[in-house]
LUMNUTI-464096 format. One record per residue: residue number from 0; residue in three letters; x, y, z of N, C-alpha, C in turn. Coordinates in steps of 0.02 Angstrom, whole numbers. Layout:
BEGIN
    n  res      nX      nY      nZ     caX     caY     caZ      cX      cY      cZ
  NUM  ALA       X       Y       Z       X       Y       Z       X       Y       Z
...
This chain:
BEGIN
    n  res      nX      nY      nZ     caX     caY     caZ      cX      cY      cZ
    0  UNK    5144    2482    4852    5083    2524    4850    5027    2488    4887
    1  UNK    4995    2531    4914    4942    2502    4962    4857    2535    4951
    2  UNK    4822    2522    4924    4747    2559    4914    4713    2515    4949
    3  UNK    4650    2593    4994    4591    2564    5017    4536    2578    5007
    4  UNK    4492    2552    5007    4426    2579    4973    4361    2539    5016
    5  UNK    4319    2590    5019    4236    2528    5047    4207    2520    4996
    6  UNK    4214    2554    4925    4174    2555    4868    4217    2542    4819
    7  UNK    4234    2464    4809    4254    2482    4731    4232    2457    4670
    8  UNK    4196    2509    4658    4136    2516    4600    4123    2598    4566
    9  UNK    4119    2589    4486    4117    2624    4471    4075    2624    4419
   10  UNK    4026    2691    4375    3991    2665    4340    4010    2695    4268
   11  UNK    4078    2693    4281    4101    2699    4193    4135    2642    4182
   12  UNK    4147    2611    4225    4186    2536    4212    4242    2529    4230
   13  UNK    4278    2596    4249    4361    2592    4255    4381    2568    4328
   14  UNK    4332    2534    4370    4355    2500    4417    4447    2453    4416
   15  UNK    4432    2429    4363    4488    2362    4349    4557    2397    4337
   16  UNK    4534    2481    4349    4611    2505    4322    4653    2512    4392
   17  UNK    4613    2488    4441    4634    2515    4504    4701    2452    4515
   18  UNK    4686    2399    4478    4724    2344    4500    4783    2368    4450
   19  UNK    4765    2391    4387    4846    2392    4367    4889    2451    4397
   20  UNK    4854    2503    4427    4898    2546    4446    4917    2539    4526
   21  UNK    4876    2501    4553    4905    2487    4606    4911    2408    4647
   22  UNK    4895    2381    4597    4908    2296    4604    4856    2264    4622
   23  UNK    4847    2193    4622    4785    2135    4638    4758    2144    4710
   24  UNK    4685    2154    4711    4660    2137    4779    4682    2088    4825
   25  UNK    4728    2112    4873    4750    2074    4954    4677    2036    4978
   26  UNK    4651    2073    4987    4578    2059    5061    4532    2091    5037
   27  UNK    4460    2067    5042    4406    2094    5059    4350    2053    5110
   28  UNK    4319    2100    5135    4281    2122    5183    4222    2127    5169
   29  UNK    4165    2088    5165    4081    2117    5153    4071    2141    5223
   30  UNK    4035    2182    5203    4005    2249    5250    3982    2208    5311
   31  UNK    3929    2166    5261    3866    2115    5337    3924    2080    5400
   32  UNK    3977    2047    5360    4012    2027    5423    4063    2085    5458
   33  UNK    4078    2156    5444    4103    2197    5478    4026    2205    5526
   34  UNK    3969    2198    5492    3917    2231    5526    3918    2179    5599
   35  UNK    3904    2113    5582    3904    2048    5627    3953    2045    5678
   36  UNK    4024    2062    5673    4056    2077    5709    4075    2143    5751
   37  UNK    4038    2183    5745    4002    2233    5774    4071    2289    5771
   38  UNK    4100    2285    5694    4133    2362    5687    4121    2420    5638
   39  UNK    4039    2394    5627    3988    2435    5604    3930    2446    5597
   40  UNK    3895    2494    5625    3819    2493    5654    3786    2450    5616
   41  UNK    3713    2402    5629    3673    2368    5587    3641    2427    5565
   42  UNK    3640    2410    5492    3604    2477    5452    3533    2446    5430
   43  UNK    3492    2494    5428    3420    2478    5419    3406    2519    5339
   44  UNK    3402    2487    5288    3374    2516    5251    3321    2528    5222
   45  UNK    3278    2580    5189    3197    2594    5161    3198    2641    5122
   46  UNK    3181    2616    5058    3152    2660    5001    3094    2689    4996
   47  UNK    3073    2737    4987    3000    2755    5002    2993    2801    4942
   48  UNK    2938    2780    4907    2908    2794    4847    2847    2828    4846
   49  UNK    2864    2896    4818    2804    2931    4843    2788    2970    4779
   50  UNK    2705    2975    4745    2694    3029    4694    2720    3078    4679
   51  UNK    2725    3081    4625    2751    3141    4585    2697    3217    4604
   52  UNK    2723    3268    4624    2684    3315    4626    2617    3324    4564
   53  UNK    2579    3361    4579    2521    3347    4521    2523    3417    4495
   54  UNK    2575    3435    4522    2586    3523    4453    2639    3513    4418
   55  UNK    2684    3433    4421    2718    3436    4404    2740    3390    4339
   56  UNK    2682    3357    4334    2654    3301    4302    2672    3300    4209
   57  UNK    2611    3340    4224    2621    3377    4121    2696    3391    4101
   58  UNK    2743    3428    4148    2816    3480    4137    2864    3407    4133
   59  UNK    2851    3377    4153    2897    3289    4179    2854    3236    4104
   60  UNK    2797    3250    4084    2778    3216    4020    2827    3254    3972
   61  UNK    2811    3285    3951    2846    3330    3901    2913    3359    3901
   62  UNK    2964    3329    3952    3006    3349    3946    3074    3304    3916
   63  UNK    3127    3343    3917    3157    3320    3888    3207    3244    3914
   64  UNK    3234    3220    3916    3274    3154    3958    3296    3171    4023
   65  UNK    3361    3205    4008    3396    3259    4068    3348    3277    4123
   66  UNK    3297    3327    4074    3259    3359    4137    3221    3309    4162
   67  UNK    3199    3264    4143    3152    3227    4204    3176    3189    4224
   68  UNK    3241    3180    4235    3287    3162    4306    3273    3217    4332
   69  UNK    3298    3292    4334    3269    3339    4373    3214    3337    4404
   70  UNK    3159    3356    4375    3096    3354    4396    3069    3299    4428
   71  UNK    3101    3242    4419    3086    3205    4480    3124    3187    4534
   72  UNK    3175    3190    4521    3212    3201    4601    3215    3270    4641
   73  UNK    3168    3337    4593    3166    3380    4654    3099    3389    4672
   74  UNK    3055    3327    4673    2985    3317    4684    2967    3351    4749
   75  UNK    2926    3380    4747    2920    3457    4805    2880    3386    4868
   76  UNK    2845    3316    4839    2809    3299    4892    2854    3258    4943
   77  UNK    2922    3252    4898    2971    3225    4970    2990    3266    5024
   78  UNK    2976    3351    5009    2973    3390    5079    2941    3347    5124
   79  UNK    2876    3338    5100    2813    3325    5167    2842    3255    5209
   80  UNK    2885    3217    5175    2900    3147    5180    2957    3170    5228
   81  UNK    3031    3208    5225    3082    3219    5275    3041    3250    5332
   82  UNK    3006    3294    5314    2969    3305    5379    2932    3263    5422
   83  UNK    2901    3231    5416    2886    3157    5457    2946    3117    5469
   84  UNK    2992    3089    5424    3061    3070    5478    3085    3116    5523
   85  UNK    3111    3181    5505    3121    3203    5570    3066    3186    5616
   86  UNK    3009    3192    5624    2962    3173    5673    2987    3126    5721
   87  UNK    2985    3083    5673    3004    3010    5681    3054    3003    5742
   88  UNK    3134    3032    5694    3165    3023    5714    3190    3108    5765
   89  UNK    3149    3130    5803    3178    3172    5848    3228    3167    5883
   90  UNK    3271    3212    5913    3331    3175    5947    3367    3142    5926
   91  UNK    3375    3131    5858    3419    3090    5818    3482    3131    5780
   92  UNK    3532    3107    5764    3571    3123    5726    3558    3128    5673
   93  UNK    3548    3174    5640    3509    3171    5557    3552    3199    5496
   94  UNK    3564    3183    5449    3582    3211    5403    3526    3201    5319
   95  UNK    3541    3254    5299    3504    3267    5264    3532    3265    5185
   96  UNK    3544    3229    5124    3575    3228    5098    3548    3236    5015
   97  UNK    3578    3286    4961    3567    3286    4897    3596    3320    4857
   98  UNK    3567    3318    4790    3629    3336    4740    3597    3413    4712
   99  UNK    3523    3423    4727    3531    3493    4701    3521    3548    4749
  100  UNK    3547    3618    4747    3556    3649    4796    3475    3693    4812
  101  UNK    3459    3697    4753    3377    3710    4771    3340    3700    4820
  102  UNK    3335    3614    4796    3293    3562    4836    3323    3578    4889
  103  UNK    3394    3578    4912    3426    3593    4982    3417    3636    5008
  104  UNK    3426    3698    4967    3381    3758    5014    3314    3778    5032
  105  UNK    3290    3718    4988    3181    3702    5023    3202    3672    5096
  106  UNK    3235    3625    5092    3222    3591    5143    3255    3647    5193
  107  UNK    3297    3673    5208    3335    3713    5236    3288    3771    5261
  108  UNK    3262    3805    5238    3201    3838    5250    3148    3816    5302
  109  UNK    3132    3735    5269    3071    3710    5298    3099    3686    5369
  110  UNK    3174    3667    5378    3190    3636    5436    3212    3688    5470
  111  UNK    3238    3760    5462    3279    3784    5501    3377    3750    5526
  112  UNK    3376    3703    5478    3445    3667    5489    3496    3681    5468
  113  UNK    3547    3699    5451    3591    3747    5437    3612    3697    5364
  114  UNK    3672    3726    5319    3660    3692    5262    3724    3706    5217
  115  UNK    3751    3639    5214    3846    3643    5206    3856    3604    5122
  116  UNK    3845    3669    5093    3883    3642    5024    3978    3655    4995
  117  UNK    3950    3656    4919    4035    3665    4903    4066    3722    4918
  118  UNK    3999    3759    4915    4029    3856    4923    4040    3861    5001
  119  UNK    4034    3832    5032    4027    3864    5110    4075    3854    5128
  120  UNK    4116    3904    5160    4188    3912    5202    4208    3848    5236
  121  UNK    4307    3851    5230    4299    3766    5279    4280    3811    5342
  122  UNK    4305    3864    5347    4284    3870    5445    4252    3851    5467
  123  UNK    4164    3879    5421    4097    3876    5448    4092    3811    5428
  124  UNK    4117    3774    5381    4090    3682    5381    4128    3650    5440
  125  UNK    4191    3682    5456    4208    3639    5515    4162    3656    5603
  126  UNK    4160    3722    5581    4115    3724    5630    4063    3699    5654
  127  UNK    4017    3704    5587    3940    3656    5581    3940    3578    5607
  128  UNK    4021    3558    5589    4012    3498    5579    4054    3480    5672
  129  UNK    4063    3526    5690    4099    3534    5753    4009    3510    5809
  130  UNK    3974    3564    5797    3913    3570    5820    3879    3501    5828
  131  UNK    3871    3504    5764    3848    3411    5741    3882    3359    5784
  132  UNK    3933    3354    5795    3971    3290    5854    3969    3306    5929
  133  UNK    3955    3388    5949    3942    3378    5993    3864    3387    6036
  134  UNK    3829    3377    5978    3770    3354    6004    3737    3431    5994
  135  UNK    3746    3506    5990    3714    3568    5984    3658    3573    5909
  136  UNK    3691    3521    5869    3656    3541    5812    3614    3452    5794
  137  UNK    3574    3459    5782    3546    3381    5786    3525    3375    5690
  138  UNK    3542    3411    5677    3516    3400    5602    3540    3451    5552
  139  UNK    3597    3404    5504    3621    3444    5450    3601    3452    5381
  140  UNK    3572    3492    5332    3569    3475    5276    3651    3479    5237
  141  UNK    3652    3430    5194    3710    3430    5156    3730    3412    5103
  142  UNK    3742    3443    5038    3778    3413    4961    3806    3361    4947
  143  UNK    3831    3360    4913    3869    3283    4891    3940    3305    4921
  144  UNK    3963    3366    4935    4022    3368    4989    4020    3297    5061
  145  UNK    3980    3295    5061    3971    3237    5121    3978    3186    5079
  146  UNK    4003    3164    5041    3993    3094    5015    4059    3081    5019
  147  UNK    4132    3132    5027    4203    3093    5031    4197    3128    5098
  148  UNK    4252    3077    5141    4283    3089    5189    4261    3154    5248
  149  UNK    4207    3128    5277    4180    3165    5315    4137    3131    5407
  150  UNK    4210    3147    5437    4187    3115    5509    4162    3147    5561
  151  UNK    4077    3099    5556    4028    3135    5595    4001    3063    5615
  152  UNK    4027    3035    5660    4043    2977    5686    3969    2947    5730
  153  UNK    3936    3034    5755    3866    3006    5818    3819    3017    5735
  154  UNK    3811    3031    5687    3747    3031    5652    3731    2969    5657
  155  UNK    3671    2932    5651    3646    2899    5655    3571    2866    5605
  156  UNK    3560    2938    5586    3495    2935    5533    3543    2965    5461
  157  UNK    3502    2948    5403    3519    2969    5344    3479    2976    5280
  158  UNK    3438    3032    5280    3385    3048    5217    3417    3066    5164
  159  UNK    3409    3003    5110    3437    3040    5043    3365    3060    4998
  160  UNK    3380    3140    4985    3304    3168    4945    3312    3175    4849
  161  UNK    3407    3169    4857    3408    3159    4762    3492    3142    4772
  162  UNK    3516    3115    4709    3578    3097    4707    3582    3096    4645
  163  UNK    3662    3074    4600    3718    3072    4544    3675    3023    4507
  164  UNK    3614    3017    4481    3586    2978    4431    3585    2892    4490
  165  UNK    3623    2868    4425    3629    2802    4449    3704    2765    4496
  166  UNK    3712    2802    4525    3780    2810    4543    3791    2747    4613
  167  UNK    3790    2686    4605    3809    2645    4682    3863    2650    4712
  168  UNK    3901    2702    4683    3942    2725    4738    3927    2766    4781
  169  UNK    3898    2809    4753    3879    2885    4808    3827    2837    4854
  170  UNK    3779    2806    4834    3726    2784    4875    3770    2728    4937
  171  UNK    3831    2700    4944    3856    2659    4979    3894    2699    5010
  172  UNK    3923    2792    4987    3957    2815    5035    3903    2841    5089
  173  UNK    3852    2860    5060    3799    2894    5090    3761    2847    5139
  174  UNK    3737    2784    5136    3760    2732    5195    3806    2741    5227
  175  UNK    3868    2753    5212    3925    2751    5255    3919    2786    5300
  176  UNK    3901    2843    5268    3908    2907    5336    3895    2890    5402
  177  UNK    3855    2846    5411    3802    2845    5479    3823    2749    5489
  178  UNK    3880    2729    5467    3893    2654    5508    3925    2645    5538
  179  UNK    3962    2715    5579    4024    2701    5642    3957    2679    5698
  180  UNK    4016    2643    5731    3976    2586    5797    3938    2651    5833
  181  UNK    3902    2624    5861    3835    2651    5894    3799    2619    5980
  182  UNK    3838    2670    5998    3809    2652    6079    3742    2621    6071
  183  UNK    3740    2562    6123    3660    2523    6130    3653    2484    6075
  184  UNK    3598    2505    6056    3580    2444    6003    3606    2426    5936
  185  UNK    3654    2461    5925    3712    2478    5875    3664    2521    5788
  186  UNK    3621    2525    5798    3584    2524    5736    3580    2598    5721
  187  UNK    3581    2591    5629    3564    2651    5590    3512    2654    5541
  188  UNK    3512    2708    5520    3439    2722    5488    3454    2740    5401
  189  UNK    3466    2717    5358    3444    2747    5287    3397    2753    5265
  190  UNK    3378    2803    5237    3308    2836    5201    3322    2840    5135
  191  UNK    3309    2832    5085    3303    2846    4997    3241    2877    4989
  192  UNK    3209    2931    4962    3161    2952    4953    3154    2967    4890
  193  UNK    3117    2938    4864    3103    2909    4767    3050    2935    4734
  194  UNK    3039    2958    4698    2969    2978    4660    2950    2918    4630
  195  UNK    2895    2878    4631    2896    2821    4603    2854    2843    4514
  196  UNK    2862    2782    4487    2835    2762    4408    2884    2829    4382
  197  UNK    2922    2857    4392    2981    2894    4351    3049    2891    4345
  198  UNK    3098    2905    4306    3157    2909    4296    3198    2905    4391
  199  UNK    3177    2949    4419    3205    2928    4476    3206    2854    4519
  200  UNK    3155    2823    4490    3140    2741    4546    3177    2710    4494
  201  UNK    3196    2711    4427    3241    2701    4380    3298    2684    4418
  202  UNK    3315    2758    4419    3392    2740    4461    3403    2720    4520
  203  UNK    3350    2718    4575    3351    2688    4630    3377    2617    4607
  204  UNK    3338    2604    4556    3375    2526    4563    3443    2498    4563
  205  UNK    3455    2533    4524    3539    2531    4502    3582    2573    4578
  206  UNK    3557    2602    4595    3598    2646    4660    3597    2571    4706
  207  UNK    3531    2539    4742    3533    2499    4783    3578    2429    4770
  208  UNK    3600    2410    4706    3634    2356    4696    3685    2334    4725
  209  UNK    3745    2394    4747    3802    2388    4778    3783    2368    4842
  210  UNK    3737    2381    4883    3729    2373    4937    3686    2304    4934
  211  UNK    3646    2287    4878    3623    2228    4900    3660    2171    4879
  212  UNK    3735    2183    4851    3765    2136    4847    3804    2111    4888
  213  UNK    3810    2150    4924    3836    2188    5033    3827    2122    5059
  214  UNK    3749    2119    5052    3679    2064    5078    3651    2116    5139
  215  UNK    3648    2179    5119    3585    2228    5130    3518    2212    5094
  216  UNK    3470    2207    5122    3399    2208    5106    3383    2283    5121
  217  UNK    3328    2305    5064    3301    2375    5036    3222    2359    5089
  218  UNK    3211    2397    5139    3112    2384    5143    3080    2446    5101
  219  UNK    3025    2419    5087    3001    2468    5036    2921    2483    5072
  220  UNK    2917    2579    5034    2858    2582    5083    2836    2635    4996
  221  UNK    2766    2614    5005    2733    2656    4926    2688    2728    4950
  222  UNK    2684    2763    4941    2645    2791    4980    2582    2829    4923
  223  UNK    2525    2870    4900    2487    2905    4893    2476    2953    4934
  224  UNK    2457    3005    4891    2427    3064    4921    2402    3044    4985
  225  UNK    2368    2999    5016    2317    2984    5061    2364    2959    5092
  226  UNK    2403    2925    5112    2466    2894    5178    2504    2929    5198
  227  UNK    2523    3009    5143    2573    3060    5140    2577    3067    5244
  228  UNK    2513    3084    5250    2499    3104    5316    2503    3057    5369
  229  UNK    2487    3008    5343    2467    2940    5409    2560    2851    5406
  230  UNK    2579    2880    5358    2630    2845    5355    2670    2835    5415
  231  UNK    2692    2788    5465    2730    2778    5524    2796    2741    5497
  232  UNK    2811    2726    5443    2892    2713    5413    2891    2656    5458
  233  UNK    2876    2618    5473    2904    2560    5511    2916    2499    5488
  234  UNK    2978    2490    5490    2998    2434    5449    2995    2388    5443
  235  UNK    2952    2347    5505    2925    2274    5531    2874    2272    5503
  236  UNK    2849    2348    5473    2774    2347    5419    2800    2354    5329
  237  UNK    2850    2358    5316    2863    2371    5248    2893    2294    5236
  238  UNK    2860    2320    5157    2889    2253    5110    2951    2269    5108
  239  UNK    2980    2192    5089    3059    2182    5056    3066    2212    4974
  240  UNK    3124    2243    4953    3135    2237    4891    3188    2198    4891
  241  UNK    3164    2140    4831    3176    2089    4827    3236    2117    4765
  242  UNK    3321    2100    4778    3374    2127    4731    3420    2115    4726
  243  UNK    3456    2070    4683    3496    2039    4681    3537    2066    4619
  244  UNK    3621    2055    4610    3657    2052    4542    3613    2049    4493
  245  UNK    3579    1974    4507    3551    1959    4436    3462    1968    4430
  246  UNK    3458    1995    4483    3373    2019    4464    3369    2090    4465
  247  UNK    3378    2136    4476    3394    2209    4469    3409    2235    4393
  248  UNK    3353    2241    4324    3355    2252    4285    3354    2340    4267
  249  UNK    3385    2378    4242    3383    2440    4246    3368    2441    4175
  250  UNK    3275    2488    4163    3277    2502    4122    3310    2532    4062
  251  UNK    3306    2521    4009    3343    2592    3947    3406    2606    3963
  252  UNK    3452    2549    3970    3512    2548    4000    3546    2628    3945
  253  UNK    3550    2623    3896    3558    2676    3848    3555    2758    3870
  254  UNK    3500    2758    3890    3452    2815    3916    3491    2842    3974
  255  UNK    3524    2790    4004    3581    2801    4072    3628    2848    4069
  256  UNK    3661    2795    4010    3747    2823    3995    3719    2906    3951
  257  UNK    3694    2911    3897    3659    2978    3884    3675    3029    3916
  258  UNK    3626    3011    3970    3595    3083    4000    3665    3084    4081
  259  UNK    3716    3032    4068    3767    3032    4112    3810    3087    4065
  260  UNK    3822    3071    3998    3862    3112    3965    3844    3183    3951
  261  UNK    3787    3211    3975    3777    3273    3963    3777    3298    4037
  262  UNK    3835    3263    4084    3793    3311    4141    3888    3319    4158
C-alpha cells in the first residue's frame, strides 16, 4: 500500500490512523524546500484584519456560539477588501474562495465572476474551469469544492473570505491551489481575510499553524474603517505574525470542538 498526502493533519485527531491502515511514513518533504528547489511557487502570505461591520455588532454580541462564527466570517466589510485585491491584482489569476454560499453570491454579484459550487453541473465546472487555464476567465469565485483535487495550474492569487472553522487542512489545501511553478518570478499570492477581535481571528490562528510549521511566515495588515480605502496590501509594509507550534495559543479550546460538533 502506498498513500500520499500534502496535508497530513487533521482536527479530530485521527491523523495516526492513516499509519495503521496504510503503514509508517517512508518520506517527507517540507513545503519551503519543495519551494527552494523551485517545484513550487514561493508563496507570499497575509492576513488582513478588518472591522466587524457596525450593523452587525449588537446581532454578533448577543448571539449565540455557532452564529458568531457566522456573522463574522460573512462580515459584509471584506467585500470592500476583495475588491481592492482584485485592483491590486488585475490581470492576475484569481480565485476566490469560501464556505458560505451567500457571502459567495455577494461577491459574485459585486465581481461579475462566474461562481462554481457543489450544485453546479460537472459540464459547466469543467467548463469554467476550462476558461480559467486558458486565460478567458481571469477570476473565479469558488466553495470548498476547490479545496480537493482541482487543477488550475496558471492561478496565481488566492482570497480566502471564510472557511471550515478551524480547519489547517482546508487552509493548506487552499494555499495549494495556487503553488504549481510559475513562469518568471515563480511567486504566489495568499489572502486570509479575518474580521478581527472575533471568533473568526480565533480561528485564523489555528488555520495558519500548519503552514507555519511549513516555515511559512503570515504578514499581517490591521485595517479600520479609515485604511478600508487607502490600504496598498504591500507586504514589504506589513508586520510579521509571529507563529510557531508552541506560541499559537487558540483561545476556548472547548468552544472549538462544540460548535465543530453542531455543524
Amino acid at each position: 500500500r502506498l498513500g500520499l498526502t500534502a496535508t497530513l493533519v487533521r482536527e479530530d485527531g485521527k491523523e495516526d490512523d492513516v499509519f495503521s491502515l496504510i503503514g509508517p511514513k517512508r518520506f517527507d518533504k517540507p513545503w519551503k524546500e519543495l519551494e527552494q528547489q523551485g517545484w513550487i511557487a514561493k508563496a507570499l502570505c497575509m492576513e488582513i484584519r478588518v472591522p466587524l461591520a457596525e450593523d452587525k455588532r449588537l446581532e454578533y454580541a448577543t448571539a449565540e456560539l455557532r452564529s458568531k462564527y457566522r456573522i463574522a466570517m460573512e462580515n459584509p466589510v471584506k467585500l470592500e477588501v476583495v475588491k481592492r485585491l482584485l485592483e491590486k491584482h488585475a490581470g492576475d489569476n484569481v480565485l476566490i474562495i469560501g464556505q458560505y454560499l451567500d457571502q459567495l453570491e455577494q461577491v459574485r454579484a459585486m465581481t461579475g465572476a462566474p461562481i462554481i459550487t457543489g450544485e453546479t453541473p460537472n459540464a459547466e465546472r469543467e467548463a469554467l474551469y476550462a476558461d480559467f487555464k486558458s486565460g478567458r476567465q481571469k477570476v473565479l469565485v469558488v466553495s470548498k469544492v476547490a479545496n480537493f483535487a482541482v487543477d488550475l495550474p496558471d492561478a496565481n492569487v488566492a482570497i480566502q473570505i471564510s472557511g471550515t472553522f478551524r480547519s489547517r487542512q482546508e487552509e493548506s489545501q487552499r494555499v495549494g491551489r495556487v503553488l504549481r511553478p510559475k513562469p518568471g518570478d515563480n511567486y504566489a499570492y495568499f489572502y486570509s481575510i479575518v474580521t478581527k477581535d472575533t471568533k473568526d481571528q480565533d480561528c485564523a490562528k489555528r488555520r495558519s499553524l500548519f503552514l507555519t510549521e511549513q516555515g511559512y511566515r503570515y504578514k499581517i495588515k490591521v485595517l479600520d474603517e479609515a485604511s478600508l480605502n487607502t490600504e496598498t496590501f504591500d507586504f514589504n509594509e506589513a508586520e510579521d505574525l509571529i507563529g510557531t507550534a508552541e506560541s499559537i495559543e487558540v483561545e476556548n479550546e472547548e468552544e472549538f470542538d462544540d460548535a465543530l460538533a453542531e455543524t
